[in-house]
Each structure stands twice: as structure tokens, then as C-alpha cells.
C-alpha positions in Angstrom: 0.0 0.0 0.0 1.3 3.2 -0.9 1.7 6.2 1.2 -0.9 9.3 0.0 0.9 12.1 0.3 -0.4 15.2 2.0 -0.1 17.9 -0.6 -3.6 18.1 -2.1 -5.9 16.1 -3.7 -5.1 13.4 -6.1 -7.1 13.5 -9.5 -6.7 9.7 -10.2 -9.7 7.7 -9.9 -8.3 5.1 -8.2 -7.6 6.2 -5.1 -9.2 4.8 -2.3 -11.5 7.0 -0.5 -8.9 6.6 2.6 -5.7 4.7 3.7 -4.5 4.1 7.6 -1.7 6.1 8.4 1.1 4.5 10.1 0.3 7.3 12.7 -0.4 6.4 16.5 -4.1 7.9 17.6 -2.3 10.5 19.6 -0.4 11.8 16.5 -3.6 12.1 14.8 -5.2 13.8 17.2 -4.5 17.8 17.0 -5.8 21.0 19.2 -9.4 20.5 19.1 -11.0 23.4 16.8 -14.0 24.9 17.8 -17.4 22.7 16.2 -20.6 24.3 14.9 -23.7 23.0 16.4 -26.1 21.5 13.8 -29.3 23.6 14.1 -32.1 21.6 15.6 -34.6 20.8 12.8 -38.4 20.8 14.0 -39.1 17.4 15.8 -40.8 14.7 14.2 -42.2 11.9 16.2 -39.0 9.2 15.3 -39.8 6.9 18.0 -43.2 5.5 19.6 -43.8 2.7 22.6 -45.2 -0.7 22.2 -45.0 -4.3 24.2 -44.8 -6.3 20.9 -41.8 -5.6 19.0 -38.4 -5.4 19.9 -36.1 -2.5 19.2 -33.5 -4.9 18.0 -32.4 -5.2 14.4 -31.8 -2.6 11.4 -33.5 0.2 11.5 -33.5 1.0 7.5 -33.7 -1.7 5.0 -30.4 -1.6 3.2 -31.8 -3.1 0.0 -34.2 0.4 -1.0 -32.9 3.0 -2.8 -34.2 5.9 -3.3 -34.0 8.7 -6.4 -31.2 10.9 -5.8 -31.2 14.7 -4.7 -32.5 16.7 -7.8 -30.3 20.1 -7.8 -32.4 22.9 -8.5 -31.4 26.3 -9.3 -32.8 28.8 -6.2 -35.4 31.2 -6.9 -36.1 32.3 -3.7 -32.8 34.1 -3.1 -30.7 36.9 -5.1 -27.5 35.2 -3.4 -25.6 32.5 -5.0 -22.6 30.7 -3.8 -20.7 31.8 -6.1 -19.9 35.2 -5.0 -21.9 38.0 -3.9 -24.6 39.5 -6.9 -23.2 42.4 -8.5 -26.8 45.1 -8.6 -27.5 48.2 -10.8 -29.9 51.0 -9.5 -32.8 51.6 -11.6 -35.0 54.9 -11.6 -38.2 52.9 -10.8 -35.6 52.2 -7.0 -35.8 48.2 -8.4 -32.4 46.1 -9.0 -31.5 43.3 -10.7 -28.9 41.3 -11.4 -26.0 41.4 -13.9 -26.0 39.2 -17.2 -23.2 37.5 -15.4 -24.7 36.7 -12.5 -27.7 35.7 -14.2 -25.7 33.1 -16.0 -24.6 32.1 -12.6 -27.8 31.6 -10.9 -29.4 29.5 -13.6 -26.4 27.1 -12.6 -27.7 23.6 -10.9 -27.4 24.7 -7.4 -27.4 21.7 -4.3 -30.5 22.0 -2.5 -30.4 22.6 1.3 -28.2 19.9 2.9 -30.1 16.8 3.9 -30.8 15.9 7.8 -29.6 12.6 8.6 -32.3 10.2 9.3 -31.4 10.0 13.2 -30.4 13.1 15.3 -30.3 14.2 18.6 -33.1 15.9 18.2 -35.6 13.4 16.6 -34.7 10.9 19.7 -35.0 13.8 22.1 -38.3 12.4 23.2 -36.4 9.5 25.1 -34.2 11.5 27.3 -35.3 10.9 30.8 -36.6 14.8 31.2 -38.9 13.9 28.1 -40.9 10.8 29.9 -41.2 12.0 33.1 -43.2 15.2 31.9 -44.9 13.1 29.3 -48.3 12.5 30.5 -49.6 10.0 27.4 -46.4 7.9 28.6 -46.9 8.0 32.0 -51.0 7.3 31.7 -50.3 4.6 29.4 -47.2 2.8 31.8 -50.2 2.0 34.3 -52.1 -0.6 31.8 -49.0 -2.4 30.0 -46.3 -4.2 32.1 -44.4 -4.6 28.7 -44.4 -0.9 27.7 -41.4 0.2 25.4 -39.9 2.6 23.1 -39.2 1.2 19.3 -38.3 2.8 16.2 -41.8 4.5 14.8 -42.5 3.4 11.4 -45.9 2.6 11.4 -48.0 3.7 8.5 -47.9 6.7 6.2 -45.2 8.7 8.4 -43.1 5.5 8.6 -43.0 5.1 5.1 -42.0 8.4 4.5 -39.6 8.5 6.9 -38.0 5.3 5.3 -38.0 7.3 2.1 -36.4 10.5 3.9 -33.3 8.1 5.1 -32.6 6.3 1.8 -32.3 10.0 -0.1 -30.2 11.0 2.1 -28.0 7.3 2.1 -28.1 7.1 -1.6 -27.2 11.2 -1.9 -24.5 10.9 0.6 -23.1 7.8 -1.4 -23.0 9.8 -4.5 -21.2 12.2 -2.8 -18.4 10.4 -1.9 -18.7 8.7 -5.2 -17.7 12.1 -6.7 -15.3 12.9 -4.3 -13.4 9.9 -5.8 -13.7 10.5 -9.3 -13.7 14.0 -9.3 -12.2 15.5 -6.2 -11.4 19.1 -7.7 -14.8 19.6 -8.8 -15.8 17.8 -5.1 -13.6 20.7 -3.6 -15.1 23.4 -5.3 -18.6 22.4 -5.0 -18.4 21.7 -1.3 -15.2 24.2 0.0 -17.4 26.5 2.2 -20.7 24.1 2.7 -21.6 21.3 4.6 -22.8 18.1 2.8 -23.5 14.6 3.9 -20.7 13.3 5.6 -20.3 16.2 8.0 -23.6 16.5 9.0 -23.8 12.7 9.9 -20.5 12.8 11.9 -21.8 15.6 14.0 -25.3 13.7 14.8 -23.2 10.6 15.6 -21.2 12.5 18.3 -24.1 15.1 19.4 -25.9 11.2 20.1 -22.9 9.5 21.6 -22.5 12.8 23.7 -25.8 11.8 25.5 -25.0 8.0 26.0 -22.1 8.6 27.9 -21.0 9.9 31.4 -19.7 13.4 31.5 -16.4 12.8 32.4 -16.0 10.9 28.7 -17.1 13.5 27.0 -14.0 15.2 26.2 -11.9 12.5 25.4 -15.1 12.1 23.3 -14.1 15.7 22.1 -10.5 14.6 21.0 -11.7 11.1 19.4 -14.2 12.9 17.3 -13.5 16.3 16.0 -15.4 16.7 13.0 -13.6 20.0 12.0 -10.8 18.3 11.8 -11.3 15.1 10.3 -13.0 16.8 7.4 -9.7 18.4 7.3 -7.9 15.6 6.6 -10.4 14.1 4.2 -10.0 17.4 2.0 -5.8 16.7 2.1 -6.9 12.3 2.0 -5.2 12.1 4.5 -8.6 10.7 6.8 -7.6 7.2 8.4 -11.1 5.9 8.1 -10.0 2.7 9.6 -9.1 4.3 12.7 -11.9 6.1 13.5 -13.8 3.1 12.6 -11.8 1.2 15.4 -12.5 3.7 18.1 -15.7 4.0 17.9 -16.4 0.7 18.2 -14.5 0.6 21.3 -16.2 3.7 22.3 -19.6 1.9 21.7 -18.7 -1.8 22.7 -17.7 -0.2 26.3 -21.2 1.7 26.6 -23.8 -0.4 24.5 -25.6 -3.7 26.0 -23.9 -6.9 25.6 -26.4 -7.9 23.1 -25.3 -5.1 20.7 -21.6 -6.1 20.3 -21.6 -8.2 17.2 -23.9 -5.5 15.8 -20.9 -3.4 16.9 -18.4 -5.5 14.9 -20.3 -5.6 11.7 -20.5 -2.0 11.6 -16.6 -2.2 12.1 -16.3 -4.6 9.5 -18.8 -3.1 6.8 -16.7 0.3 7.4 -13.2 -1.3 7.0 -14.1 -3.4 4.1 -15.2 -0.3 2.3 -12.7 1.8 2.4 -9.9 -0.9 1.4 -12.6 -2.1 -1.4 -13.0 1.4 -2.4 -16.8 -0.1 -2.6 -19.1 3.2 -1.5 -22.1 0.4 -1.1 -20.6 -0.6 2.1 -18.7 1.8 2.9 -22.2 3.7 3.5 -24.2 0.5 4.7 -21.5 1.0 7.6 -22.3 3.9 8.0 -26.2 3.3 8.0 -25.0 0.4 10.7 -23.8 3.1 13.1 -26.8 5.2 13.0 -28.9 2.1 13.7 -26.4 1.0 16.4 -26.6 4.7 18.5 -30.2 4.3 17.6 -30.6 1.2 19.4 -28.5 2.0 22.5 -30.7 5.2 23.2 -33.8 3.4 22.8 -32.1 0.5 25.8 -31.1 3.3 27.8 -35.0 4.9 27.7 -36.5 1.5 28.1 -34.1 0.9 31.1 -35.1 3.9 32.1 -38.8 3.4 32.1 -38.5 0.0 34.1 -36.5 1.8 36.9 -39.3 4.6 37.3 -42.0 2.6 36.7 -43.1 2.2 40.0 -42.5 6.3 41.0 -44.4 6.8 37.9 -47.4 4.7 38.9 -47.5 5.9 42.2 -47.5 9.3 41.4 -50.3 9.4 38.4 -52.9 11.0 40.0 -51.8 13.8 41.5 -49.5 14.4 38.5 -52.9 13.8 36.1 -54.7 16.2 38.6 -52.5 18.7 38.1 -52.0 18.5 34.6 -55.8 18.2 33.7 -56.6 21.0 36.0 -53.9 23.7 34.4 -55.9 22.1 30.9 -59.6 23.4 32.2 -58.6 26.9 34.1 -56.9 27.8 30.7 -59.5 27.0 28.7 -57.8 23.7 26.6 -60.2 21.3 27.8 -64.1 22.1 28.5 -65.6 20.0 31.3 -69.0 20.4 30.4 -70.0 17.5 28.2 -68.4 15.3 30.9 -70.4 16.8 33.5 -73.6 16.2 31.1 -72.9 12.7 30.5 -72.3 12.1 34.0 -75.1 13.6 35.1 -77.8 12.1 32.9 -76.6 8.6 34.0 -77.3 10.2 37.4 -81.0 10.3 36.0 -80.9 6.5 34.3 -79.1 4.2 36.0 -80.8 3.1 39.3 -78.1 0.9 40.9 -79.8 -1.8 43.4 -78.1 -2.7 46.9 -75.8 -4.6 45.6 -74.3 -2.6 43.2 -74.1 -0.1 45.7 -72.2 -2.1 48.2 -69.8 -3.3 45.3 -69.4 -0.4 43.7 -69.7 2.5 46.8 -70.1 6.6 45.5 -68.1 4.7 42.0 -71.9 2.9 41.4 -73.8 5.4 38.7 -70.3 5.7 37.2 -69.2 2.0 36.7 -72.9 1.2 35.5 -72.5 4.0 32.5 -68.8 3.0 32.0 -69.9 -0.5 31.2 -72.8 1.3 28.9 -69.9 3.1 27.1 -68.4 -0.5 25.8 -71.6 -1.7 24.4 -71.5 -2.7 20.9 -75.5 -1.0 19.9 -74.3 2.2 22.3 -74.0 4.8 19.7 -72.4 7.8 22.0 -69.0 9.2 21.6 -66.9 9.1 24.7 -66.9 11.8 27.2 -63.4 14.1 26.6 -62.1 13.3 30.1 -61.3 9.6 28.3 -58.7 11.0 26.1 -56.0 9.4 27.4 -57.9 6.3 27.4 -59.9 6.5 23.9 -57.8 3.3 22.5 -58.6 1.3 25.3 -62.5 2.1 25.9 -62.5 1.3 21.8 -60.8 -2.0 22.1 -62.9 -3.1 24.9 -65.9 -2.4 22.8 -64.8 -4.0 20.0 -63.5 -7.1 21.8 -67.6 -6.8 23.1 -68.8 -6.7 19.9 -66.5 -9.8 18.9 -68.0 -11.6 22.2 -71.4 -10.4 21.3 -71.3 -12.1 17.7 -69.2 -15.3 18.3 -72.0 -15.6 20.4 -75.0 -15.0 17.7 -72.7 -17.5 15.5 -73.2 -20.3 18.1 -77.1 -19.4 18.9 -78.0 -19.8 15.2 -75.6 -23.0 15.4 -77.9 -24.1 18.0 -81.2 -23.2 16.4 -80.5 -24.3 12.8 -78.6 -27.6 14.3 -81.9 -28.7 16.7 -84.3 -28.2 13.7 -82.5 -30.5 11.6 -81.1 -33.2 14.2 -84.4 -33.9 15.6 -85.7 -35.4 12.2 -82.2 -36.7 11.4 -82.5 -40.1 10.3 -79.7 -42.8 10.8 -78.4 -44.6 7.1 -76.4 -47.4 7.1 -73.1 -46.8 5.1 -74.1 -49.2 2.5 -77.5 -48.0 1.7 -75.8 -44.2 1.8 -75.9 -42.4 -1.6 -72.2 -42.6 -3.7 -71.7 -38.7 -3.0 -72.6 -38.7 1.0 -70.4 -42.1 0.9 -67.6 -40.0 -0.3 -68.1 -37.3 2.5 -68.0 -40.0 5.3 -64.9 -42.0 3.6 -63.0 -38.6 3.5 -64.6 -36.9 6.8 -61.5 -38.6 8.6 -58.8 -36.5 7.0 -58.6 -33.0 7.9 -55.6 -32.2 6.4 -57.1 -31.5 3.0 -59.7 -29.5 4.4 -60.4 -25.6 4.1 -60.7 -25.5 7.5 -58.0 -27.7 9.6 -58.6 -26.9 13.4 -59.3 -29.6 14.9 -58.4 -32.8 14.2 -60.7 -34.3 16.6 -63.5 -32.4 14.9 -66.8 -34.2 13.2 -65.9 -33.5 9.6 -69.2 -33.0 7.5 -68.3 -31.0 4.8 -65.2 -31.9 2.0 -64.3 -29.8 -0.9 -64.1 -30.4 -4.1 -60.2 -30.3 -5.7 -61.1 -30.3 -9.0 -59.9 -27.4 -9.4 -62.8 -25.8 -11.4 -62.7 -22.4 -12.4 -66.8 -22.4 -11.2 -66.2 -24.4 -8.5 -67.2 -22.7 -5.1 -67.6 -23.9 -1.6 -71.3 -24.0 -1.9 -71.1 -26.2 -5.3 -68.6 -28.9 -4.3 -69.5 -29.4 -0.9 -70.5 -32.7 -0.6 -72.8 -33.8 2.7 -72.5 -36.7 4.4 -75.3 -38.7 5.8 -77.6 -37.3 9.0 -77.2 -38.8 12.1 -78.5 -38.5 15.9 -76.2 -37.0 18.1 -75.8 -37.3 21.7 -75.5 -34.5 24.7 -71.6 -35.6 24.9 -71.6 -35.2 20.5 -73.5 -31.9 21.2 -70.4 -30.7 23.7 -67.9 -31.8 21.3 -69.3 -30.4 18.1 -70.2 -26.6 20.0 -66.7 -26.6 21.5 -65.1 -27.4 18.1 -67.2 -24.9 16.1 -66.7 -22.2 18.8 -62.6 -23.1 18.3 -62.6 -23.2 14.9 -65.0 -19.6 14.9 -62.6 -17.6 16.6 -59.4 -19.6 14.6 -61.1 -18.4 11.4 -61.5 -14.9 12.9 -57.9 -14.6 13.8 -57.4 -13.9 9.8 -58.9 -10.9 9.2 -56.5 -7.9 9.0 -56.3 -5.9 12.5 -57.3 -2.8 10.9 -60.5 -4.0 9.8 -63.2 -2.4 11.9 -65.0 -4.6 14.2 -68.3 -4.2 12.5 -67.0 -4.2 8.7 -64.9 -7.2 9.7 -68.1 -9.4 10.6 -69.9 -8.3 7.5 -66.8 -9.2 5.3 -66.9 -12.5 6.9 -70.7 -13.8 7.3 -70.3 -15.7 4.2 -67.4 -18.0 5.6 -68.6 -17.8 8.6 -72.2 -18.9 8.2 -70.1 -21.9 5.8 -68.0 -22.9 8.9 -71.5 -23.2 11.3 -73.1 -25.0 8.2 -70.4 -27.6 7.7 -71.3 -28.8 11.6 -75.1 -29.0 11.3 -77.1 -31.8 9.5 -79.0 -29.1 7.6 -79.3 -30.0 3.9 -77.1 -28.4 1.4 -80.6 -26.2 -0.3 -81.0 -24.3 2.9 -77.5 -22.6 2.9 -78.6 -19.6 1.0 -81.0 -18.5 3.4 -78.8 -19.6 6.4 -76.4 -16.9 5.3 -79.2 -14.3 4.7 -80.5 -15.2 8.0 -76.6 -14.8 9.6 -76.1 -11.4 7.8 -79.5 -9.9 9.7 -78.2 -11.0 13.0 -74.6 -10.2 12.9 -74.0 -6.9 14.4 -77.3 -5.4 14.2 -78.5 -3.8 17.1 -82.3 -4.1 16.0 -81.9 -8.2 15.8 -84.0 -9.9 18.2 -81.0 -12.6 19.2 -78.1 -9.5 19.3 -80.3 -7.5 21.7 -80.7 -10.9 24.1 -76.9 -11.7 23.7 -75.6 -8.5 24.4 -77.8 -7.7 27.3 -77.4 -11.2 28.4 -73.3 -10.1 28.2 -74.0 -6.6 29.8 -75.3 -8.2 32.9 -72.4 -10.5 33.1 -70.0 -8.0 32.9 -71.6 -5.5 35.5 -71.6 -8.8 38.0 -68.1 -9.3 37.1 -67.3 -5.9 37.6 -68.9 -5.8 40.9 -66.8 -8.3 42.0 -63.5 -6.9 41.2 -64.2 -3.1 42.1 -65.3 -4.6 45.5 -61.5 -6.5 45.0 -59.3 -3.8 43.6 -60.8 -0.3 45.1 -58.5 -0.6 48.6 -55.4 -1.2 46.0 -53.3 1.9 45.4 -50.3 2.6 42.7 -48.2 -0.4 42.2 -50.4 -2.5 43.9 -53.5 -1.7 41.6 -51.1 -2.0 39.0 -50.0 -5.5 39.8 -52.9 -7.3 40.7 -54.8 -5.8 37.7 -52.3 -6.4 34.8 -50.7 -9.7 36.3 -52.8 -13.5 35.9 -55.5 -12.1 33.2 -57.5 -15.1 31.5 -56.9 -14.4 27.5 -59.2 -16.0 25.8 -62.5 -18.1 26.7 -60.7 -22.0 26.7 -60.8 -23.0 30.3 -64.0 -22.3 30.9 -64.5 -25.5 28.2 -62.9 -27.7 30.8 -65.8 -27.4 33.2 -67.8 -29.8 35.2 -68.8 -32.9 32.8 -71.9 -33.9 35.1 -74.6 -31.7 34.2 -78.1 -32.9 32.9 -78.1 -34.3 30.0 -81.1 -32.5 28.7 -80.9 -30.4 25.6 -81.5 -27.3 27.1 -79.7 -27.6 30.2 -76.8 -28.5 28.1 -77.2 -25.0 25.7 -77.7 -23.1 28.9 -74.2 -24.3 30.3 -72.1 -24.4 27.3 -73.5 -20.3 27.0 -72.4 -19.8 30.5 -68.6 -21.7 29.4 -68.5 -19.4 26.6 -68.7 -16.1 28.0 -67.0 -16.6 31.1 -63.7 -16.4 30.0 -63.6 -13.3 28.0 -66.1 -11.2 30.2 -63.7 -11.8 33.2 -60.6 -10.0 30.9 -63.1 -6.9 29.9 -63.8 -6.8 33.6 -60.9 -6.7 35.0 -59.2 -4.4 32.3 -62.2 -1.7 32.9 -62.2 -2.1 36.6 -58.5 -1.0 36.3 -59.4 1.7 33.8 -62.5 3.1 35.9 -61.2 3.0 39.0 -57.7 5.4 38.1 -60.7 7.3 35.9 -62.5 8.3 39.0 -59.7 8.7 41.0 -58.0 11.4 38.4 -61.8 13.2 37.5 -64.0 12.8 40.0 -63.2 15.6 42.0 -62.4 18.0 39.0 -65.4 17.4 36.7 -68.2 14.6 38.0 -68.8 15.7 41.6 -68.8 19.3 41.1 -71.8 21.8 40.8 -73.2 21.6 37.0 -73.5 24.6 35.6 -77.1 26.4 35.8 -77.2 26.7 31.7 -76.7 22.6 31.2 -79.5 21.2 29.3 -80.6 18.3 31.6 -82.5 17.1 28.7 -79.7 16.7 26.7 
């Protein structure tokens, strides 16, 4: 390897971008010059808190690549880079500017300098000061025992922040891709400006600046002085390899254990580069640094929230009260429509003794909250549940899901007794070739459009013609009727309820709960049918029959299901309120968010010695069915209502209402 010399910059394009100097660190290292801050650009949300995904792994997919930076000549200036405008006065008191400056501004011009994709400032929002004054974060840390930070790119703004950080990867690597071909034009272009590199250098140390203790942070000073290792770029003189080196010692000495061999393929990636001359990598090691510093902040804020976690919890709600209160004397929130809604439940609800005795002064308010999650209820929540809008909306929607499982399994029931009482039993032999077919292949579920359960009656098969008409209604093929017993019955409901909520699982989670069921009744109404002795002629109307029950508020079997739910949950609820209401702070916390039941199976395993009558058994495979997920939606809004009525009963609910409000309303 050749020495570079010092005394300007080679025109040969085959020069690396940089070679390691013999040079010891401390010979490289000169009187630090003074470093211009990078201005702060305005915040966008980079980061955002979930319990599913892990902040682990690359932040930016490195196979995108994105149009590079157009260069358009400035119109909104009468200054140009190339020297000042040279004016001539006009009797009208206008100016404008000489032919050769003219000629000059219509010159491609760079556009303003990218920002890289991570900053100090976009991850300002996890430095300690930021969460602790944070009052979404800190309402939100008293529901979810797996709260954490991760890199924000859901949706539309992910996707154009994934955008944003491949133009500026793929500009910065045709930068340095013309700084190797062309470095005298490089020079001239970029002398007095700041471009890619610089600007990424500075937002790796302004970031590393707040990951490590203050006494590092002027050897941090020495290690990483921008000023001057653009310096020695401009001369080639940068030993890339170096720098490389240090700062992974620099982060291998700070980061988590699990973040080393992220650490060394950054290292690698960086030093492979350069001694390839191969830009691709060089700035993929690049991107792997960003991604590495991005990582270690977002340990060090989720550390952060476990440690004050439990100060956090304890203090919500004075620190709500406060907050809220400031909110209402200036004007930003308006207490009124709480104070109606609150009031007219004052006028409805009638609670008996025992609600009273469960609930205490909390009994009109937990007996409109449980109103509020109601699938048919059609009011908008009062503003004081801001900070709890997601929640109330997924407990209504996980009703609604309850509500029409439940409709699925009553028409189940109804169409299933019509047909099994005048079921005859056929002897295999004397059973038509096409039913014969249906019992022969009922035993193998592994061909089957629906494979639950393999211990499932089968009485449906597809056909696997493959016809372009084909449908499931046209090749089903039924198999022959038979009686069932009570302990058949059991089987058969448990296996349709399983393979219900299996078949529900599919549809997308941003479907709405209402235009999900309606999407569905057609496959679902299939799935009930495939269990029932019904002939195949009746399907049609089945699924017109389905369609008018599912979600509809006027249906005569939704309004007995969901009231038949509503009173299960507000005896559930009684129950834990009576439980949870001497529980304070951590101790709410913990015994509300720790043991839930998820999901409605162990209520299936229940006692096998109940009559064996046909509607005692309905009765008490109902009972199985709701149990399970009406004790989750109980205990969830238990927790929710009683740090709701903690926070706002004494600002809005149990105040004097004003002498205006319409009590009608």
C-alpha cells in the first residue's frame, strides 16, 4: 500500500476514499477546533412505545434506494454561492442582477443539505426529562407491564420517513462517489458548505454525547473532532480505519452486551469499504452506526422506564390532577360534556343494593362505563377519556367480537336442533355414492379448508377439482344425517366455537370490528353450516338469516346476547371493584395487569356432570362461553374506571353543574 501524500488532492480515480496512516491515535489527534452545532430541525415523532416488538435489528432496510437529490437552481434568493450579486440601480428604485450573475444563478445549485435520518433531536423524546413530563407515557405505563420505546414506522409517516433516510443514504453515497472521481470539482462544490458526511459525523457525536457519562465526553471531544477530520479528508489524508476502530470501542464499552456483534459488523462493513473502495458498504457501515446509536438510546429509555415505573405509577394522580386542571382553568379542555354525560346517568341508572355495596359513590359511574363499551351504544366518549380512547374502543370491539361469536353459536344451535331432531340414521351401505364420499374422506382434515381440529366431526369436503366455477357452496358434498348425543352436542359446539374464533384470527387488525363481521358472514355462516345436518338447499337463506343477526343492534338474538353479556359483565365488575378499590399505585397496577385469562378456553374444561337434557346443556355451554372473556373486559375496565375516577371525580363529576346545562340533553 502506498503512502498518500499530504499535498492536495489526487485526480486519479483510483484512489481509495482513505488509507490508515502508520500514525499512533495520539499523533492524529491535533488541538481541538471549535465545532458548529447543527441547528435543531423541528421534531418529528421518530420513535413510539409498544410491548410487541423489539427495538432490536436494522433500522433501515439496506436493499431500498431511493432517487437521488435533484439540484435545482434557487429562486427564492438573489444570493448565489458563487460570490456576492453584483446590482444596478434603476429609476423605478428596483435592481437586478447582472448578465453574469444571471448566467450564474441559472447554474444547478445543491439544495439545502439533507438531515440525517437519526439526530439528537428526533430521539430527544427519550431522554429521561422527556418521559417524566410526558403525561400519554406515563398514563399509558399504568395498563402495560411490557411498555417500550421502538423505532416509529408505522403507516404513512413511517413510510415516508423510510423514504427520507434512503435519499439521504443514496445522496451521501454519491457524494463520496464524486469525491473519488472527481475531487477538484468535489472541492469546489463543497469548500465553504456542509454536505453529507459532516452533517452525519456531527449527529453521531451530538448522540454518543448523550450515552455517555460526562467525564468521557472530552476524550469524546479529542476522538471525534469533525472539523478536523473533514480536514484531513479534504488533504486524503482521513484514516477511516481508525476512526472506525474507536468508535467501536467507544460503543462496545457503553452499549448492551447484546449489541456487540452488531458493533463489529458495523466495524467490519466500514473497513471493508474503504480498502474495497466499494461506496455500497462503505455507506451501509455507516447506516449500521446510526442504527447502532439508535438502538442504544432506545435501551437506555427503556431501562429507564422500568427503573421509574413504580414512581411513575404511584404518582399518576396527582400528576394527572395537576395536569388536567392547568388544561380546564386555561380554557384547553371544556368539562362540560363530561359533567352532562355524567349527570344524565345520574337520571338512568338506578343501581340496586348490591351494586351499591360493590361499587360504593363509584356505582352510577361504573354502570354508564360498562354502557360506554356496548357494541349497539352509539355515544361518543366523554373528553375526560382522552388518554384512554384506545382502550375504551378495544374493549368495545373485543364486546362486539363476544357479542357475535356468540349470535354464530345461537344460530348454530337453532338451525342444528331443527334438523337433528328429524335426522335419520343410514347405514353406510344404503348411503348415496356422493354422501359415501363425504364420510370416507370426513377422517382426514388435512385437506380440508378448514384444519382446526383434528378431533372435529368433519361434515363437509371440498371439491379439488380445481374448477374455475367451483365454489364452496357447489362442491361441498354432505355426508349422511345422524343422531347426536349430549356428549356429541359438547364436542361439536366446542369445536365450532374453536374453529369460529381460529377463522377470525385472519382478518386484518385494521379492519373495523363491524365491517370485519360483515366481510366475513359468508365464511362464517359456511363454517356453522359444515357442523349442522341441515341439507345443502337451505344454505342460501342460512347466510341471509346470519347477515341480519350479525352486528345489528335491532336483531331480536343480538339484543338478548348483548344484554345477556351486559349483565355479566356489570356482575363481574362488581366483584373486582369490590376487590381492587383498597389497591393503590403499584399495587393496583399488579394485581390488575398480572394472571388475566386471554381467551374463553378453560372455561370448556368445566364440570362434565350436568343434565343431559338439551336445554340444560345450551344453557351451560352459553355460560362456558362467556366466562372467559367477560372476566378479561372486567378486569381491564375495573382497572381503567377505578384510576378514571380517582383522576376526575373531583375536578369534573362531583362538582356543581353549571345552571345553563340542558338536563335534557
Amino acid at each position: 500500500m502506498g503512502d498518500q501524500g499530504a499535498g492536495g488532492i489526487e485526480s486519479s480515480g483510483k484512489r481509495r476514499f482513505s488509507e490508515p496512516n502508520p500514525n499512533t491515535h495520539d499523533d492524529q489527534i491535533q488541538q481541538p477546533t471549535s465545532q458548529a452545532e447543527t441547528p435543531s430541525p423541528q421534531v418529528e415523532e421518530q420513535v413510539t412505545y409498544t410491548q410487541n416488538d423489539s427495538p432490536r435489528g436494522h433500522l433501515f432496510a439496506p436493499g431500498a434506494q431511493a432517487p437521488q437529490l435533484l439540484r435545482n437552481p434557487s429562486t427564492g434568493s438573489n444570493t448565489s454561492e458563487y460570490g456576492p450579486p453584483r446590482t444596478q440601480s434603476l429609476k423605478d428604485g428596483r435592481k437586478r442582477l447582472s448578465r453574469d450573475h444571471a448566467q450564474e444563478s441559472r447554474r444547478p445549485q445543491s439544495s439545502r443539505p439533507l438531515e440525517p435520518p437519526v439526530t439528537k433531536a428526533t430521539l430527544s423524546e427519550l431522554d429521561v426529562n422527556k418521559i417524566v413530563h410526558n403525561p400519554k407515557l406515563r398514563h399509558d405505563i399504568n395498563f402495560d407491564p411490557e411498555l417500550h420505546f421502538r423505532p416509529n414506522l408505522d403507516g404513512e409517516k413511517g413510510r415516508r420517513k423510510q423514504d427520507k433516510a434512503n435519499q439521504f443514504w443514496t445522496t451521501l453515497r454519491s457524494q463520496l462517489e464524486q469525491f473519488i472521481s472527481n475531487p477538484i470539482e468535489f472541492q469546489q462544490q463543497f469548500h465553504n458548505r456542509d454536505w453529507c458526511l459532516p452533517l452525519l459525523l456531527r449527529s453521531v457525536k451530538e448522540i454518543i454525547q448523550t450515552l455517555v457519562p460526562a467525564r468521557d465526553r472530552a476524550y469524546l471531544d479529542e476522538g471525534l473532532n469533525v472539523d478536523l477530520l473533514m480536514q484531513q479528508f479534504n488533504k486524503g489524508v482521513a484514516d477511516l480505519e481508525k476512526l472506525a476502530s474507536w468508535l467501536s470501542s467507544v460503543l462496545k464499552s457503553h452499549c448492551a452486551p447484546m449489541r456487540d456483534e452488531w458493533v463489529e459488523e458495523m466495524y467490519t462493513q466500514l473497513t471493508n469499504g474503504n480498502r474495497t473502495n466499494n461506496m455500497e458498504e462503505l455507506v451501509q457501515g455507516m447506516r449500521s452506526l446510526l442504527s447502532v446509536l439508535e438502538a442504544m438510546k432506545l435501551d437506555v429509555a427503556n431501562h429507564q422506564i422500568r427503573c421509574l415505573r413504580p414512581i411513575l405509577i404511584e404518582d399518576t394522580v396527582h400528576f394527572e390532577q395537576k395536569f388536567f386542571r392547568k388544561k380546564i382553568q386555561s380554557g384547553k379542555l371544556e368539562p362540560l360534556p363530561a359533567q352532562q354525560w355524567y349527570h344524565l346517568a345520574t337520571l338512568e341508572c338506578q343501581p340496586d343494593v348490591a351494586s351499591r355495596a360493590a361499587f360504593g359513590e363509584m356505582a352510577i359511574f361504573f354502570e354508564a362505563l360498562s354502557k360506554l363499551v356496548l357494541p349497539s351504544n352509539p355515544d361518543l366518549l366523554p373528553n375526560t377519556f382522552l388518554f384512554d380512547e384506545e382502550r375504551m374502543l378495544k374493549l368495545r370491539a373485543d364486546m362486539m367480537d363476544a357479542v357475535n361469536l356468540e349470535v354464530c353459536m345461537r344460530t348454530f344451535e337453532e338451525l342444528e336442533g331443527k334438523y337433528r331432531q328429524s335426522a335419520i340414521p343410514t347405514p353406510y351401505l344404503a348411503t348415496p355414492f356422493s354422501d359415501a364420499l363425504g364420510f370416507l374422506t370426513a377422517g382426514s382434515d388435512d385437506d380440508s379448508e378448514f384444519n382446526f381440529n383434528g378431533s372435529r366431526p368433519s361434515s363437509l369436503v371440498f371439491s379439488s377439482a380445481g374448477s374455475a366455477t367451483s365454489s364452496p357452496r357447489s362442491s361441498m358434498i354432505l355426508p349422511s344425517a345422524s343422531t347426536s348425543s349430549p356428549v356429541d352436542f359438547r364436542t361439536k359446539s366446542k369445536n365450532l366455537y374453536n374453529s369460529l374464533t381460529a377463522l377470525l384470527s385472519t382478518s386484518p387488525a385494521t379492519v373495523r370490528p363491524g365491517f370485519k363481521w360483515k366481510a366475513m358472514k359468508d365464511s362464517l355462516a359456511l363454517q356453522i353450516f359444515r357442523f349442522t345436518d341441515a341439507p345443502q338447499d337451505v344454505l342460501l337463506q342460512f347466510e341471509d338469516e346470519l347477515d341480519q343477526h350479525l352486528g345489528e343492534p335491532d336483531s331480536r338474538i343480538f339484543q338478548e346476547v348483548e344484554l345477556q353479556f351486559h349483565a355479566r359483565l356489570l356482575a363481574e365488575l362488581q366483584e373486582r371493584v369490590k376487590e381492587f378499590r383498597a389497591h393503590t399505585g403499584v399495587n393496583l397496577f399488579s394485581i390488575a395487569t398480572g394472571g388475566r385469562i386471554h381467551g374463553p378456553g378453560r372455561a370448556w374444561d368445566g364440570p362434565r356432570d350436568r343434565s343431559s337434557e338439551h336445554d340444560t346443556l345450551e344453557s351451560s355451554l352459553r355460560e362456558a362461553r362467556e366466562e372467559g372473556g367477560i372476566e378479561d373486559m372486567a378486569t381491564r375496565l375495573t382497572h381503567l374506571g377505578i384510576l378514571h375516577w380517582r383522576v376526575w371525580a373531583g375536578l369534573v363529576y362531583q362538582t356543581e353543574v353549571s345552571d345553563e346545562m340542558d338536563t335534557s340533553v
